[in-house]
Phi, psi and omega in degrees: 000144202253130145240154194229159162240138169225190172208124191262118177250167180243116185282295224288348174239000185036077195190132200244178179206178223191122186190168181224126186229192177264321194249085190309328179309315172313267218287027159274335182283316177297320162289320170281349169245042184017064184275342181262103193309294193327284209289334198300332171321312210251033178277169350291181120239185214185138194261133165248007163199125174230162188240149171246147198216152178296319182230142161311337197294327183290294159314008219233313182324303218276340171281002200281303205289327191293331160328343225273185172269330189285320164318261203320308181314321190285332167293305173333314190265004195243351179226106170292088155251000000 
């Protein structure tokens, strides 16, 4: 089993999120028929990075760290919009 961390922006709100799941397809689909309170304001979204890990534990680490200030820095240079 794959588990992944990712981060979804909504160009119509200019606003990213940050989150970690097993099946990124489902759950980019669960956000977007706003199933998620946090994200529903802010459809449509669209994934702009995602990273893949072996264990939850890991992925849970690494959305952890894209919170981070440095995380953000680290995204900023990994996502061109």
């Amino acid at each position: 089993m794959s588990y992944f961390s990712y981060v979804l922006y909504s160009a119509k709100y200019t606003r990213f999120y940050k989150g970690h799941c097993e099946d990124l397809t489902e759950r980019l689909k669960q956000h977007n028929h706003g199933h998620t309170k946090s994200t529903k304001p802010f459809i449509p979204w669209e994934i702009v990075y995602f990273e893949e890990f072996e264990t939850r534990e890991e992925a849970v680490k690494r959305e952890i760290y894209f919170k981070t200030a440095a995380g953000r820095r680290f995204l900023k240079n990994k996502i061109a919009l």
